[in-house]
N, C-alpha and C positions, 0 to 999 in steps of 0.2 A: 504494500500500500504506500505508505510514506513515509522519507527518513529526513528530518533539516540534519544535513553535514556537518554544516558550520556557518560562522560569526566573525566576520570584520569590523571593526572600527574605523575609522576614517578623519579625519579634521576636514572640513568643510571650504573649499576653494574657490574663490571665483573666476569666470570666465570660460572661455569653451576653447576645444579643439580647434585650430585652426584650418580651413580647408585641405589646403594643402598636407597637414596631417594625417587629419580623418580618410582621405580618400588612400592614401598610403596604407593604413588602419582597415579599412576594406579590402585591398586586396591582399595583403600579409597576413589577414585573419582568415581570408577566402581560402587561399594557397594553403597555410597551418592545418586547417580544420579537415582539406582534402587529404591529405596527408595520414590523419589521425583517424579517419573513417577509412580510408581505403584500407590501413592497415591493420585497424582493429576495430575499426566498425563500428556505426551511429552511434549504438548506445553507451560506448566506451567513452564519449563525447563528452554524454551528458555526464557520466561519473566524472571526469577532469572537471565539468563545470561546476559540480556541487563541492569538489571541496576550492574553499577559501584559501588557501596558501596555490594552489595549482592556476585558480582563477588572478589572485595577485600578480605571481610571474608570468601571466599571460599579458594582462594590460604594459607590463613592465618590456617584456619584449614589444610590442605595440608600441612603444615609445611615449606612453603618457606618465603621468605623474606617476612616482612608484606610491606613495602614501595620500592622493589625495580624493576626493569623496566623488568626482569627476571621474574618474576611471570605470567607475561601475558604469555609471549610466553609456559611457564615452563608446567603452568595451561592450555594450550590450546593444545599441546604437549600431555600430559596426559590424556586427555577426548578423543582426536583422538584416542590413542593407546587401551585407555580404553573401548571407545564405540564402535570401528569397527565391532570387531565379535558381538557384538551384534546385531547390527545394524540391520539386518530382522525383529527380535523379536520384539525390544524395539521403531524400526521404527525412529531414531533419525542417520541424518548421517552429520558427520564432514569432510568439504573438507578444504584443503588450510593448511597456515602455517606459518610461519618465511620465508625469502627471497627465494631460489627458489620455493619454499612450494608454498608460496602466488601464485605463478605464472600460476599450476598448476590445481586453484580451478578450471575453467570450465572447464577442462577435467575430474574432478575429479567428477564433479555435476552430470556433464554429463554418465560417468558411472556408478554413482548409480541409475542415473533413467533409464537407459537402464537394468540391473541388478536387478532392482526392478519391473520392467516393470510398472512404474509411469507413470500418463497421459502426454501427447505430449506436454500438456500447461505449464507443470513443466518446460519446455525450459526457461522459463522466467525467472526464477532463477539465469540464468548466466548471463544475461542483470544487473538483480539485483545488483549483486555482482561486476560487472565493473564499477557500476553506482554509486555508494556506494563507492568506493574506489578512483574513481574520484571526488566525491565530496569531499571528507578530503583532497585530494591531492592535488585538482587544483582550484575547487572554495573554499574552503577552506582555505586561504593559510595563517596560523600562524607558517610558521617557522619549520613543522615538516613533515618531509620525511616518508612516510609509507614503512615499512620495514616487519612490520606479516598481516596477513589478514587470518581470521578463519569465515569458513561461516559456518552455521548451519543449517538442517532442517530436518521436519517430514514427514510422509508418510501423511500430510494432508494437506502439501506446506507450512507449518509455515516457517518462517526462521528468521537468528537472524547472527548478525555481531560483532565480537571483531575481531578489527584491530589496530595498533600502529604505530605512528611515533617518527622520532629520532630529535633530534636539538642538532646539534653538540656543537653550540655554550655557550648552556646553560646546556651541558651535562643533559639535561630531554629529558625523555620519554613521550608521552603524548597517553594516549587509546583514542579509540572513540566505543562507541556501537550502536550500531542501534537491533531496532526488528520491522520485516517487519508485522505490522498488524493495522489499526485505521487509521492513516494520510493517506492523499491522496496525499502530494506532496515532493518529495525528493530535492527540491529546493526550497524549501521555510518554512524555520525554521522548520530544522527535527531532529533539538534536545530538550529535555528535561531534563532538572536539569543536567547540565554540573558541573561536579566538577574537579577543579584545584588546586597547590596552589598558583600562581600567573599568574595573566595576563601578554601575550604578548602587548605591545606597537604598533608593527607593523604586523600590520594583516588586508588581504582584502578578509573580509566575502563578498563573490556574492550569500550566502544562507539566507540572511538574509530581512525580511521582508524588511526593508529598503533601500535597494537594487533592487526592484523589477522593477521599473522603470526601469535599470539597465544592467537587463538582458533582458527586453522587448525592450532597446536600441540596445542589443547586438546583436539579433536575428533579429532583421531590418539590422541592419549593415551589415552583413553575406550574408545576402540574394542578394544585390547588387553584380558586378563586382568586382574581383580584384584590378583592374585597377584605380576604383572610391576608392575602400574604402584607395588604396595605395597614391593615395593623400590627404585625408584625413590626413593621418599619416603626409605626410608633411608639413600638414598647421599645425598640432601639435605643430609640432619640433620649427617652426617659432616662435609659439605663445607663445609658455613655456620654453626652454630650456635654455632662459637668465632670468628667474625669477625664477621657481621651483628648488630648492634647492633638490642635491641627484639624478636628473633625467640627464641620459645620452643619446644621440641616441640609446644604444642598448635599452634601458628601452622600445623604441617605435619598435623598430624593433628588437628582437629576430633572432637570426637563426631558420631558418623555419618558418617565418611566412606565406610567397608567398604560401610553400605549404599545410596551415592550408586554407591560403582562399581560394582557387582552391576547396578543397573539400568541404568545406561549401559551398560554390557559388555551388555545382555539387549536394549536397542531396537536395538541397532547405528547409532549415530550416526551423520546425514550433515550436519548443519551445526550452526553455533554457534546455533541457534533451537531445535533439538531437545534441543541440551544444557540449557538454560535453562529447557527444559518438564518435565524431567525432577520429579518430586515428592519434595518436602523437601530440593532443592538451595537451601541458604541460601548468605549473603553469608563466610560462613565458609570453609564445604567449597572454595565458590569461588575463594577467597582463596588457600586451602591449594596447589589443582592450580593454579595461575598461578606460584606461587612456585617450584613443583616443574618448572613447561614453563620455566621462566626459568633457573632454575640447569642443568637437564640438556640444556636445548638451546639457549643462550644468542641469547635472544628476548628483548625488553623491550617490556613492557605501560604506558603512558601513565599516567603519574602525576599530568598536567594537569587541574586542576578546568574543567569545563568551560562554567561562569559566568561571566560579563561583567560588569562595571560598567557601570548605566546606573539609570537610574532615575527643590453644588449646593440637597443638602440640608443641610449639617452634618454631626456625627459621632454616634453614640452615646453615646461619653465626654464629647463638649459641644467636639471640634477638628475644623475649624477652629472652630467654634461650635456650642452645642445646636442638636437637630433642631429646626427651625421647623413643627410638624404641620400646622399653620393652610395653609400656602406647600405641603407634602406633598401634605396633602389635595384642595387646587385643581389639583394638577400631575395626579394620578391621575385626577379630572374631568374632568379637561380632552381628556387621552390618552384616557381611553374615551370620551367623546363625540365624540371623531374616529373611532375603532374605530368605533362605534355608525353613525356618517354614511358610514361607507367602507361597513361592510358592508351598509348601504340601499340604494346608488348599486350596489354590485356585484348585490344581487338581484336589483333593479329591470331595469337590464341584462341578466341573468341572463335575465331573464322577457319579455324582447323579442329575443331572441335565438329563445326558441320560439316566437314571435307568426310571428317571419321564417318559423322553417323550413313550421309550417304553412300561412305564405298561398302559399309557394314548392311542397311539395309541393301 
């Protein structure tokens, strides 16, 4: 089902790739990608792209910034532009993007598998991808707004997520990856090897093993009336609001909470994946009913950031040194005229292959 690989951090840069870059960036990333498919094939792709350190030295060969929050989008930018015409052939397709981008992917999903004529069950993709994006966003919640969101997949349903969010206040960037294949549960520790460079302090992981109680709290909750759980809230307010320190009535009550519960009360909730799917459950509302399963049925939800420490051409900004185009240029020649000799040697092949079958039949 679904694995998040891993967690970058990023400091936050201004400015863009410059033309003359980016289109470099397309064809280096074109020629790489052909490369790494031909030889070991789509989906080995998408595993390079879920982990974070394989993704970093990729933008770094790219020649963008090696540490800055620009790469991600820049790097993800550049494989859409780069793969699309491919995309029949190489069977790898890129939806979504930076902010309206992002918005886009399941329509985006959606018609390449109408366009590819991919099985009916491939729908599930788009579920994926909202599901995925709500978990960093909303049970998630360190502090970091998603703003890209790049979904990836093959004509064999592989697929694979780099998405990013912002924290204004610490001007970082923070990636998250996912690749959908091994794990079975997108709410319950769907990361592995999260790399950061420092922890957030305030953050309420609802994906976290520890938590599990948590959310089996939450999804009982939900299930009830309106009515029931809106007293709940007010025996809350009573209980906590002259002793918890930082908690205000909105803390319990959000705007829109009434009508997150109407709709939970109206699907009848049967796990914490439906609750998450539920529309216009923000990082808020969510907030609110944790706080509320916490005080009334004394359960504690993981307040651990769940980031680690760890952490060719030159750069854009000129670190470790300016792009050398000269050196660029010869690298992208060089790779496609290996492309160019692979796929001679394969047709060639190709066409003694039917030489065989006809002297055979």
């Amino acid at each position: 089902m679904a694995r998040r690989t891993g967690l970058a951090e990023l400091p936050l840069h201004g400015g863009h790739a410059p033309r003359w870059l980016f289109s470099r960036m397309v064809r280096l990333s074109r020629a790489l990608v052909e490369v790494i498919v031909y030889e070991f094939g789509a989906e080995e792709f998408l595993r390079r792209l879920a982990d974070p350190h394989w993704f970093q030295a990729f933008g770094c060969v790219l020649g963008f910034d090696w540490h800055s929050s620009g790469l991600t989008t820049t790097v993800c930018g550049a494989l859409k532009e780069a793969l699309t015409p491919l995309a029949a052939d190489m069977g790898i397709f890129v939806c979504g993007g930076k902010a309206k981008a992002s918005r886009r992917t399941p329509v985006e999903i959606e018609t390449w598998l109408e366009r590819q004529g991919l099985p009916s069950s491939y729908g599930v993709l788009i579920d994926y991808s909202r599901l995925v994006a709500k978990v960093d966003n909303t049970a998630l919640q360190d502090g970091y707004q998603l703003y890209h969101h790049t979904f990836f997949f093959t004509k064999k349903g592989a697929w694979a997520v780099v998405q990013q969010g912002m924290n204004q206040e610490n001007a970082y960037a923070r990636r998250y990856h996912w690749l959908g294949e091994e794990v079975e549960s997108f709410v319950n520790e769907p990361h592995s090897g999260i790399a950061a460079q420092h922890r957030e302090k305030e953050v309420l992981n609802l994906v976290a093993q520890k938590s599990a109680e948590v959310r089996k709290v939450l999804v009982d909750l939900l299930k009830g009336p309106p009515e029931k759980i809106l007293k709940e809230i007010d025996s809350a307010k009573k209980l906590v609001l002259s002793a918890r320190h930082g908690l205000s009535e909105k803390d319990l009550s959000p705007k829109g909470l009434n009508k997150i519960l109407l709709k939970a009360y109206e699907k009848k909730l049967s796990s914490f994946e439906d609750l998450l799917k539920i529309e216009g459950l923000g990082p808020k509302n969510l907030r609110a009913l944790t706080l509320v399963s916490e005080l009334i049925y004394d359960v504690s939800a993981s307040r651990e950031d769940p980031a680690k420490y760890s952490f060719a051409h030159g750069g854009k900004d000129g670190i470790p040194y300016p792009v050398d185009t000269k050196i660029y240029d010869k690298t992208i020649s060089y790779i496609e005229e290996l492309l160019k000799n692979a796929r001679v040697e394969y047709s060639e092949k190709a066409k003694a292959f039917k030489r065989l079958r006809k002297f055979i039949n």
